[in-house]
BAGUNU-708491 format. One record per residue: residue in one letter; z, y, x of N, C-alpha, C, O in turn; residue number from 1. Coordinates in steps of 0.001 Angstrom, whole numbers, plus 500000, padded with zeros to 6 digits. Atoms other than C-alpha are relative to their C-alpha. Layout:
BAGUNU-708491
<r: A; n_Z: Z; n_Y: Y; n_X: X; ca_Z: Z; ca_Y: Y; ca_X: X; c_Z: Z; c_Y: Y; c_X: X; o_Z: Z; o_Y: Y; o_X: X; k: NUM>
...
end
This chain:
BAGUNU-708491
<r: X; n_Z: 498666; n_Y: 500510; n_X: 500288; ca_Z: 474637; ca_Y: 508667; ca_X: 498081; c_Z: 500090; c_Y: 498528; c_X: 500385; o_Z: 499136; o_Y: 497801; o_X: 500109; k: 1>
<r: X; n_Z: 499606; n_Y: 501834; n_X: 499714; ca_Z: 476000; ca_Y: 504956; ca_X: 499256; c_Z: 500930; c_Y: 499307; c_X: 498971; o_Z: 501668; o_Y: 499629; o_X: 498039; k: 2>
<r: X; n_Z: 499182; n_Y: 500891; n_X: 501383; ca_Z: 477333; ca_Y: 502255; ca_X: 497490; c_Z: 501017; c_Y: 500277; c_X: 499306; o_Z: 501041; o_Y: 500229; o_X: 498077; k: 3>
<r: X; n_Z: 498694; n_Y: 499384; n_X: 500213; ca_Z: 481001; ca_Y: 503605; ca_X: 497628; c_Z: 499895; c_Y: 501021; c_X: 498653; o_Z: 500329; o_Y: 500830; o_X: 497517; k: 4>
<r: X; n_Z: 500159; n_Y: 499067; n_X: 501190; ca_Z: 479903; ca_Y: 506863; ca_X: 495716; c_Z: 499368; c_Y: 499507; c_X: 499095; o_Z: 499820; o_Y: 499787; o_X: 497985; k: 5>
<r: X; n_Z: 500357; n_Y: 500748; n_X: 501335; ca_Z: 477768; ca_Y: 504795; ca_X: 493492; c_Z: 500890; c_Y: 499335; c_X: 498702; o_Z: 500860; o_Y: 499260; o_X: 497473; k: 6>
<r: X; n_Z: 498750; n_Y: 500911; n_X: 500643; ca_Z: 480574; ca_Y: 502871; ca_X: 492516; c_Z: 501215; c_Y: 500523; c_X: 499570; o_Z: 502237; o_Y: 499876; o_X: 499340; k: 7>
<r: X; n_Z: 498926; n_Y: 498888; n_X: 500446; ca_Z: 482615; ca_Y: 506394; ca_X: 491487; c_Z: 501115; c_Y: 499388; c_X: 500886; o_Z: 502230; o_Y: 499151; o_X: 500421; k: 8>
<r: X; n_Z: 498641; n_Y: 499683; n_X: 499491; ca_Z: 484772; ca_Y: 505860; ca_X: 494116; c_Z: 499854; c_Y: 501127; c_X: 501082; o_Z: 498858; o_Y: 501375; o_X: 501760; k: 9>
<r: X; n_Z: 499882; n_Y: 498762; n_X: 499413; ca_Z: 486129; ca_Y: 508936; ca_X: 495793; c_Z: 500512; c_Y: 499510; c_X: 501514; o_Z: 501240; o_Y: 498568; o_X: 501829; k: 10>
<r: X; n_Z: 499356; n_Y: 500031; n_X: 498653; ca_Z: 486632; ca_Y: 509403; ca_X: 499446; c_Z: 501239; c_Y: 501431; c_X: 500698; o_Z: 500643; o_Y: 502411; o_X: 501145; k: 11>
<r: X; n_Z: 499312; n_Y: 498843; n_X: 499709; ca_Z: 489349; ca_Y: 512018; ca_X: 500465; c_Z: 500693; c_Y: 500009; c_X: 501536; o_Z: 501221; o_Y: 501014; o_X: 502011; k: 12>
<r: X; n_Z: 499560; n_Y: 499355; n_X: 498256; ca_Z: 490413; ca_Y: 511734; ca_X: 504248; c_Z: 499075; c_Y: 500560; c_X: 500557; o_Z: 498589; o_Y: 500164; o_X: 501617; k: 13>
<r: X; n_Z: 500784; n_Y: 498883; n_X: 499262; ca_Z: 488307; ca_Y: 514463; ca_X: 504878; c_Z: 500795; c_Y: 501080; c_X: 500763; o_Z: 500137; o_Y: 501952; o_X: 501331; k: 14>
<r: X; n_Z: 499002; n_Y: 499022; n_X: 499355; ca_Z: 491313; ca_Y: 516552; ca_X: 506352; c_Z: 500002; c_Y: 501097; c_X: 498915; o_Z: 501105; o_Y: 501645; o_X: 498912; k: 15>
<r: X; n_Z: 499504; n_Y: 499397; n_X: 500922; ca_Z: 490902; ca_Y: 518817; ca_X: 503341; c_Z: 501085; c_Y: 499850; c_X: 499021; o_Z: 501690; o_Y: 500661; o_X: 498320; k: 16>
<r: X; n_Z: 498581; n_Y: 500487; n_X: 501062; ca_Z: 493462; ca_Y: 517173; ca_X: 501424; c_Z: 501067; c_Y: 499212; c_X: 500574; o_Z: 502129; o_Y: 498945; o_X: 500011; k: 17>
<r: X; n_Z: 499317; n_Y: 500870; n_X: 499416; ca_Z: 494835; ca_Y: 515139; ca_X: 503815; c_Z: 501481; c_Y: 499997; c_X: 499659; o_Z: 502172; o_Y: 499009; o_X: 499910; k: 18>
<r: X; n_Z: 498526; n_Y: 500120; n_X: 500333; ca_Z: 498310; ca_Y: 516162; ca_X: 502545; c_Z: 500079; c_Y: 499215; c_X: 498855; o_Z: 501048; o_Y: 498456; o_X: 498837; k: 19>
<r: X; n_Z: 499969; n_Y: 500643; n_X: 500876; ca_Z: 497409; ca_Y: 514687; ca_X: 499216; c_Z: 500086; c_Y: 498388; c_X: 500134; o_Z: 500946; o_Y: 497777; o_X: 499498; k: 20>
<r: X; n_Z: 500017; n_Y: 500955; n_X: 499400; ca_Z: 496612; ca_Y: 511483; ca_X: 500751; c_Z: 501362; c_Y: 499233; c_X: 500693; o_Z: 501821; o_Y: 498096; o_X: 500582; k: 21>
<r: X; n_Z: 499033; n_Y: 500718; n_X: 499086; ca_Z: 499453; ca_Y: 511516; ca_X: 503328; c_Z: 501465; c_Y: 499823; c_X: 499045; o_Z: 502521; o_Y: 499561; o_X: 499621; k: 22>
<r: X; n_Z: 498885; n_Y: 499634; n_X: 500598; ca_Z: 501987; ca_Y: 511844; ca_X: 500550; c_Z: 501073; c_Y: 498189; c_X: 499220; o_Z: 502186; o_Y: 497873; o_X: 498800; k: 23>
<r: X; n_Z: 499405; n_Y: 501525; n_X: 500421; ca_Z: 502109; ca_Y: 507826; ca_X: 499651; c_Z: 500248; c_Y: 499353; c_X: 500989; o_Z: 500558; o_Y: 498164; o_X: 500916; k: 24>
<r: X; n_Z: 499544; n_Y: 500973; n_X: 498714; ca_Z: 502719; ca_Y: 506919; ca_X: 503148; c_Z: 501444; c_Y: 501008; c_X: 500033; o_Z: 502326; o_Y: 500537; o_X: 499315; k: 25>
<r: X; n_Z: 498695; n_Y: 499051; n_X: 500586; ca_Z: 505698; ca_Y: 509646; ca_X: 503015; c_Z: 501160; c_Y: 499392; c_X: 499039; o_Z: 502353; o_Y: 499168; o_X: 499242; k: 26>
<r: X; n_Z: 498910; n_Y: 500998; n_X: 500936; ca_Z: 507095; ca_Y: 507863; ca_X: 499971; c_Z: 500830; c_Y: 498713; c_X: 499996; o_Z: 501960; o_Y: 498318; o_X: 499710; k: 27>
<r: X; n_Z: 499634; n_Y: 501345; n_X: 499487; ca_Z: 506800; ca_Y: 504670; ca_X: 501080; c_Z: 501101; c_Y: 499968; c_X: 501118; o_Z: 502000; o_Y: 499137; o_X: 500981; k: 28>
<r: X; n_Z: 499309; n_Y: 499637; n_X: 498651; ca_Z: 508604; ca_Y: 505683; ca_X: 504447; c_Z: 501570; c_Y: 500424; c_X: 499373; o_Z: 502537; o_Y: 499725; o_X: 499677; k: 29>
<r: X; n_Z: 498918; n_Y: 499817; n_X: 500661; ca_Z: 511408; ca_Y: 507466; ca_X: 502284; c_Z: 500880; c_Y: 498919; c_X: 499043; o_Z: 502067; o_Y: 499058; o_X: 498748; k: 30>
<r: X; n_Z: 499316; n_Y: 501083; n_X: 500968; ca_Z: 512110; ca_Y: 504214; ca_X: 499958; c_Z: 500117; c_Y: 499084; c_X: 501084; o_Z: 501164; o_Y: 498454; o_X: 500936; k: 31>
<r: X; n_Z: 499425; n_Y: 500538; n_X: 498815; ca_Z: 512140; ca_Y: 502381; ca_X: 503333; c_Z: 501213; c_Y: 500266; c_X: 500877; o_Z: 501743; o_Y: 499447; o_X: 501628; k: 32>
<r: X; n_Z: 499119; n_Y: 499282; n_X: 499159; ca_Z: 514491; ca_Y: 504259; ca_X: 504907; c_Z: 501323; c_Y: 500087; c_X: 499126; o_Z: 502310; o_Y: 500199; o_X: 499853; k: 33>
<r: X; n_Z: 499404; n_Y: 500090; n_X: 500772; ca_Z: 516697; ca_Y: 504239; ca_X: 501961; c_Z: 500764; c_Y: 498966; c_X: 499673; o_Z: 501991; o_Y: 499006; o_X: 499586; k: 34>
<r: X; n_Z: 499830; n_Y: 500938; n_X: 500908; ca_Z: 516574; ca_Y: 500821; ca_X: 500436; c_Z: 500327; c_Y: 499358; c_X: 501491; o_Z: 500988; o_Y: 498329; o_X: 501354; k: 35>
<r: X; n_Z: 499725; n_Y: 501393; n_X: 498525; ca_Z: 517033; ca_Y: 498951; ca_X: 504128; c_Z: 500533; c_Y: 501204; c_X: 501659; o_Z: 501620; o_Y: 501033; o_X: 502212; k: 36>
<r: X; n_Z: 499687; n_Y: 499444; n_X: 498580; ca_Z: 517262; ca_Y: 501373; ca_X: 507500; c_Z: 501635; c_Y: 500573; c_X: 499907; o_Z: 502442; o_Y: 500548; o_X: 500836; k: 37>
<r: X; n_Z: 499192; n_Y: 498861; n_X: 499666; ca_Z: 519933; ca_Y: 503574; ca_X: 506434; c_Z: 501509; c_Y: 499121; c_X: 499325; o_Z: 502681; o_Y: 499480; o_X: 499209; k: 38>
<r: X; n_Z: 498801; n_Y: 500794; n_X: 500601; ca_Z: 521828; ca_Y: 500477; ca_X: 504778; c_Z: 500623; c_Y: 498839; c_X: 501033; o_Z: 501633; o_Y: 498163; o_X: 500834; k: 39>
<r: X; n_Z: 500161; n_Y: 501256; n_X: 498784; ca_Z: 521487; ca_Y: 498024; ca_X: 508076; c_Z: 500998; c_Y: 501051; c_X: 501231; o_Z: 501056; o_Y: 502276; o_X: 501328; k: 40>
<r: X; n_Z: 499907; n_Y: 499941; n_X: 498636; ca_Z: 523195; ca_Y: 498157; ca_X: 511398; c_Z: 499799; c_Y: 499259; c_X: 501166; o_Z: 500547; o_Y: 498661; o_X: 501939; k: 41>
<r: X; n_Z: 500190; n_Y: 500629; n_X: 498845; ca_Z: 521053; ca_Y: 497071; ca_X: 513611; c_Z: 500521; c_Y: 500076; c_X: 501192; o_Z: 500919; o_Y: 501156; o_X: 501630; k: 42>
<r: X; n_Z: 499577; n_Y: 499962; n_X: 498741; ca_Z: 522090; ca_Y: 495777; ca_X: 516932; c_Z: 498912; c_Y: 500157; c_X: 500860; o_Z: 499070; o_Y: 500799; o_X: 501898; k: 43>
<r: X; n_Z: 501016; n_Y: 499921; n_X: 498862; ca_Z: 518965; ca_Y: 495549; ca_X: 518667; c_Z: 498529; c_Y: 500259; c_X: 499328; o_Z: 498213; o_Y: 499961; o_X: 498176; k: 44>
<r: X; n_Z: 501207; n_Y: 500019; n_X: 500875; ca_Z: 515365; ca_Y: 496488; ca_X: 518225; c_Z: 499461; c_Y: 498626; c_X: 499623; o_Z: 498833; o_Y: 498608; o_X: 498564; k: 45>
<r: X; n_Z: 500682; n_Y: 501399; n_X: 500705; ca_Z: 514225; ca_Y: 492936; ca_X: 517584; c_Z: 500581; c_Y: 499411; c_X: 498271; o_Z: 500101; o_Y: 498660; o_X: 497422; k: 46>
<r: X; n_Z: 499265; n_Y: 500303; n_X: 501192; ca_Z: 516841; ca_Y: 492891; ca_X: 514781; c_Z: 499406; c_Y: 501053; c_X: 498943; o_Z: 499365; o_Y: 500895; o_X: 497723; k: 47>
<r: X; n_Z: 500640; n_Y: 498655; n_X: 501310; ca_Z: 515288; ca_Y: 496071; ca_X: 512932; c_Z: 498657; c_Y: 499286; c_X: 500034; o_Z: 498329; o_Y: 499017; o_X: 498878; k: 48>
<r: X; n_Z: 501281; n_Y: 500518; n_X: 500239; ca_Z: 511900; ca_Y: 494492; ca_X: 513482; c_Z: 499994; c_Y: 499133; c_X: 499260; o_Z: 498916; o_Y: 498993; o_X: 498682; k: 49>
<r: X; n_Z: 500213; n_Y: 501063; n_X: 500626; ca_Z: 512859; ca_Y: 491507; ca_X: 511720; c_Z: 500652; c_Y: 499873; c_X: 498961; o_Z: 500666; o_Y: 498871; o_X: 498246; k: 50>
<r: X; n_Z: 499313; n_Y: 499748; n_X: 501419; ca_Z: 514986; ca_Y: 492974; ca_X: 509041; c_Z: 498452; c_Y: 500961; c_X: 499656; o_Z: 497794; o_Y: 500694; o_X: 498650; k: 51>
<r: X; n_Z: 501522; n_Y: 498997; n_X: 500506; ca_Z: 511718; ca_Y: 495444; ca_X: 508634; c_Z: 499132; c_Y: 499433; c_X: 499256; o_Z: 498598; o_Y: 499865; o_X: 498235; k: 52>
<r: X; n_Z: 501151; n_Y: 500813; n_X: 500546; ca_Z: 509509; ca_Y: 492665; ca_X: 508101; c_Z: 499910; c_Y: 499555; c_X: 499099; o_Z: 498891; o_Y: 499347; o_X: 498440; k: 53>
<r: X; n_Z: 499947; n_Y: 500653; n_X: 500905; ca_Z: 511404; ca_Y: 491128; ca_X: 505897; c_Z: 500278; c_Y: 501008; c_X: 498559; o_Z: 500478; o_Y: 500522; o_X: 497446; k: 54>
<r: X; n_Z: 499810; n_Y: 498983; n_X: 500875; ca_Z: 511848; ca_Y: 494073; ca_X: 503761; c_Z: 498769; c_Y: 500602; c_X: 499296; o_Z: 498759; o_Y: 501071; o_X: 498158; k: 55>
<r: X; n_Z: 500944; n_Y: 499654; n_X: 500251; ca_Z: 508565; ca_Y: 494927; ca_X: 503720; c_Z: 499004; c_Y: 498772; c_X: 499281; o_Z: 498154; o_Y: 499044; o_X: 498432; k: 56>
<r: X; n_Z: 500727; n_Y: 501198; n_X: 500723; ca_Z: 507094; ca_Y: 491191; ca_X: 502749; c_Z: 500730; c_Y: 500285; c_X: 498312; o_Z: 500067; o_Y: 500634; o_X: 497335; k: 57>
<r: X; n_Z: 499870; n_Y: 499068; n_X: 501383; ca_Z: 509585; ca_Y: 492130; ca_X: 499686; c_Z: 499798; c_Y: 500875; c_X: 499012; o_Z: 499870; o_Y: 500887; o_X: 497784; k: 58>
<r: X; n_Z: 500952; n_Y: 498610; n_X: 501052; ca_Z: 508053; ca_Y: 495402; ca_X: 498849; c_Z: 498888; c_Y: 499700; c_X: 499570; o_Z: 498502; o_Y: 500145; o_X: 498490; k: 59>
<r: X; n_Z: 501582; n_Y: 500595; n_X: 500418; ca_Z: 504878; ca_Y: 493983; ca_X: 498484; c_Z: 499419; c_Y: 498898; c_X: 499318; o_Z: 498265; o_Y: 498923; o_X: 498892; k: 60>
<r: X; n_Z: 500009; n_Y: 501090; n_X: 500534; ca_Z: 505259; ca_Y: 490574; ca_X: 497123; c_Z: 500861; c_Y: 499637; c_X: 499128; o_Z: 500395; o_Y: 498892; o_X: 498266; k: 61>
<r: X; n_Z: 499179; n_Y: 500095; n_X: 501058; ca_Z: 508186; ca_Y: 490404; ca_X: 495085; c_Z: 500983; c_Y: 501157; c_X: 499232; o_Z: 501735; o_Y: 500891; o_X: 498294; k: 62>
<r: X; n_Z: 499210; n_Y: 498422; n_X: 501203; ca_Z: 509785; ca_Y: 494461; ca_X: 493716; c_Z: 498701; c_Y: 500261; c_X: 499368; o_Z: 497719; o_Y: 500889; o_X: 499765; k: 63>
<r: X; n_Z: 500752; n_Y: 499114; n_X: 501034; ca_Z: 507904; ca_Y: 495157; ca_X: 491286; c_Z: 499901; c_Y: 502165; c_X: 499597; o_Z: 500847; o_Y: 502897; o_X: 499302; k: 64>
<r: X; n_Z: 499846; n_Y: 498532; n_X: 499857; ca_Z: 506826; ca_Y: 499080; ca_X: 491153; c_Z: 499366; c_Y: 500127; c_X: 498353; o_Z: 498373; o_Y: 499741; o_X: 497736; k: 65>
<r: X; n_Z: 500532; n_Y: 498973; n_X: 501049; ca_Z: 507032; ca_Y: 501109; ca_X: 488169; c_Z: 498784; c_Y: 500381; c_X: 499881; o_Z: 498192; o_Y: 499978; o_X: 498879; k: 66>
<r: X; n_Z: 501255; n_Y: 499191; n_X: 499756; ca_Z: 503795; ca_Y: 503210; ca_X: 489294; c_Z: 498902; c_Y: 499218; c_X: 500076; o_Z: 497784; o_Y: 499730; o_X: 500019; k: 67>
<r: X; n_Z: 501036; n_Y: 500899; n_X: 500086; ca_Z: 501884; ca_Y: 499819; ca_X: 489461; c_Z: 500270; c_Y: 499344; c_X: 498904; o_Z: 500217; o_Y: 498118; o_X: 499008; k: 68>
<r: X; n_Z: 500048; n_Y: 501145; n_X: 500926; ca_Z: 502617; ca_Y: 498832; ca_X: 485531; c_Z: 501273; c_Y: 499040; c_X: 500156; o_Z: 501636; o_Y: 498169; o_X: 499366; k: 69>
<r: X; n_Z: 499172; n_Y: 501284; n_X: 499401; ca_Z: 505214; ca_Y: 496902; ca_X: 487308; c_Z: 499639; c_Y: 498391; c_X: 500321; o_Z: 499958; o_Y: 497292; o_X: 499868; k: 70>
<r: X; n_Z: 501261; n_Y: 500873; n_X: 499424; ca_Z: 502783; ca_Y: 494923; ca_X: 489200; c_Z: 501073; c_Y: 499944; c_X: 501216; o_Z: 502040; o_Y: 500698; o_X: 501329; k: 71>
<r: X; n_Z: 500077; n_Y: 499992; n_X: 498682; ca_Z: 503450; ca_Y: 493929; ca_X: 492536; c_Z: 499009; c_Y: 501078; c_X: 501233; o_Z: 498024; o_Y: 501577; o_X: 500690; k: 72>
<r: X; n_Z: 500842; n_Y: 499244; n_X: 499106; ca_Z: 501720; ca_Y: 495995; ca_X: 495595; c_Z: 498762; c_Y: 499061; c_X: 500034; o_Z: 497595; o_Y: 499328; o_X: 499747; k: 73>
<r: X; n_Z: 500845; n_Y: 501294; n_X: 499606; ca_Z: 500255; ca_Y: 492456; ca_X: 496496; c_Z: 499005; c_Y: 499499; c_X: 498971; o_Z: 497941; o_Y: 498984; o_X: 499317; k: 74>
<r: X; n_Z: 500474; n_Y: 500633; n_X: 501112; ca_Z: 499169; ca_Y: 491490; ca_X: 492983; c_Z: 498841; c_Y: 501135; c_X: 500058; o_Z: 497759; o_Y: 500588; o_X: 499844; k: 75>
<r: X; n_Z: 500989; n_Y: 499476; n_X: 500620; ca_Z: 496857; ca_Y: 494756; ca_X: 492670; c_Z: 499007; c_Y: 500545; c_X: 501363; o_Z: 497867; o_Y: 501007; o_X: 501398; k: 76>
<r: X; n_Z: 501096; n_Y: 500092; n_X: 499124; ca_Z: 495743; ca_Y: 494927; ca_X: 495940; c_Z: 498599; c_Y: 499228; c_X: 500428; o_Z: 497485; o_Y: 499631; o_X: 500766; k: 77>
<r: X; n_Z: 500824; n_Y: 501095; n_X: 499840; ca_Z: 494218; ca_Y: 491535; ca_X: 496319; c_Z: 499359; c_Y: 500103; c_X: 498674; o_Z: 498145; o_Y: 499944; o_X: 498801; k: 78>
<r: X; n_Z: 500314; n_Y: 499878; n_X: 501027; ca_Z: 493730; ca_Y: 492032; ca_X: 492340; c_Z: 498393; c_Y: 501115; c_X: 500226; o_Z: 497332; o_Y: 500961; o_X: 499622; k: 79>
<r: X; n_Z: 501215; n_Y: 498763; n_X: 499874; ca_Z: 491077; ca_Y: 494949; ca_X: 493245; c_Z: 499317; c_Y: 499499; c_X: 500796; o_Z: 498161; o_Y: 499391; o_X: 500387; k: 80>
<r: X; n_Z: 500701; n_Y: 500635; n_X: 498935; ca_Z: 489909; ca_Y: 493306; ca_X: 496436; c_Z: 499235; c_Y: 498733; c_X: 499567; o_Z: 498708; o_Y: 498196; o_X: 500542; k: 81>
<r: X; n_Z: 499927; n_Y: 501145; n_X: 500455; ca_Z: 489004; ca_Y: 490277; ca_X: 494428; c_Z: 498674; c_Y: 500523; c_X: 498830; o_Z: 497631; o_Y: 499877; o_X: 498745; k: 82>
<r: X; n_Z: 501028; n_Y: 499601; n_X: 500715; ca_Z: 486912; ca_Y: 492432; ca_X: 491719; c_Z: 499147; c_Y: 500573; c_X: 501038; o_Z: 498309; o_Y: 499710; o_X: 501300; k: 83>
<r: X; n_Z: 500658; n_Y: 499481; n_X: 499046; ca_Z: 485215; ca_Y: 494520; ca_X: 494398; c_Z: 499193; c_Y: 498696; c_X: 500761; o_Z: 497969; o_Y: 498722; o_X: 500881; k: 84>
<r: X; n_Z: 500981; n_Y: 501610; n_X: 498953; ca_Z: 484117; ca_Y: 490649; ca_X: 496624; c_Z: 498961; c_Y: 499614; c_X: 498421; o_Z: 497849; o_Y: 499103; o_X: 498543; k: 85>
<r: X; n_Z: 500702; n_Y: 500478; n_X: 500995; ca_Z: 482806; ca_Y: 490035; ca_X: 493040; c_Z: 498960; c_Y: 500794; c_X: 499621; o_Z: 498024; o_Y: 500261; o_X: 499025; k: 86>
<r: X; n_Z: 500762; n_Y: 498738; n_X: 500219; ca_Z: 480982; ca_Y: 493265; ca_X: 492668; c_Z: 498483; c_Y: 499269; c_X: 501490; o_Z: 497375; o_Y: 498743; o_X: 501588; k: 87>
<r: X; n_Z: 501166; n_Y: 500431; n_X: 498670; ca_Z: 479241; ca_Y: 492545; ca_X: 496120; c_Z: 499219; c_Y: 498908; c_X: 499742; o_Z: 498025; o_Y: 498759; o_X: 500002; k: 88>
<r: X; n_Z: 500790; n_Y: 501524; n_X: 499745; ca_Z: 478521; ca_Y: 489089; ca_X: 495523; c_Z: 499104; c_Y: 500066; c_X: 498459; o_Z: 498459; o_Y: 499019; o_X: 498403; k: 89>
<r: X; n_Z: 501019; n_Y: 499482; n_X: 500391; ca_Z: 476336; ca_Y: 490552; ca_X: 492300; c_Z: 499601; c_Y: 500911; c_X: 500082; o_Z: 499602; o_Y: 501582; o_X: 499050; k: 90>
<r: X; n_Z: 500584; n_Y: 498954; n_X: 499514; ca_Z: 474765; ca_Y: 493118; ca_X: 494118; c_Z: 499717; c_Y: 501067; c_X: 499273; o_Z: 498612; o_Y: 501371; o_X: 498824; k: 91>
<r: X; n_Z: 499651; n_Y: 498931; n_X: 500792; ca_Z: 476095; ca_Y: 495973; ca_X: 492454; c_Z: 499619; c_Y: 501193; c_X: 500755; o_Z: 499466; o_Y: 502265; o_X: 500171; k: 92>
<r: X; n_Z: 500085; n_Y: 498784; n_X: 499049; ca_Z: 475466; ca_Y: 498262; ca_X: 495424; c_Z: 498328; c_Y: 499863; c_X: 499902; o_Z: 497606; o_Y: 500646; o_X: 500519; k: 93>
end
């Protein structure tokens, strides 16, 4: 077993579940498409790219999600990434 499984974390893009997996990029895509594409009229692609971007620095840094506690995306990403550099750096693996 490697560090990963040591560390009870699960790996699942094995293509056996892959639907389980693909189902939060799905969501995400549907509250995108919702909350900004289908509310915009872009004129040009550079204008959807840069309403996109800015929609998306929003989702992640300042809406708060229900499903994260009402955390930020940003707050529990770096929040986990941050315990995990700390894990490494006392050689937990």
């Amino acid at each position: 077993m490697g560090c990963v499984e040591n560390a009870g974390i699960r790996i699942s893009m094995d293509g056996r579940r892959s639907l389980c997996d693909n189902i939060f990029v799905v969501r995400l895509w549907r509250t995108v498409k919702y909350h900004q594409v289908y509310l915009q009229k872009y004129r040009k692609v550079q204008e959807a790219r840069e309403q996109l971007a800015l929609y998306f620095h929003f989702y992640n840094t300042e809406r708060p999600d229900e499903a994260l506690s009402y955390r930020r995306p940003h707050e529990v990403y770096f929040g986990t990434r941050a315990l995990l550099e700390n894990a490494l750096e006392r050689r937990v693996c």
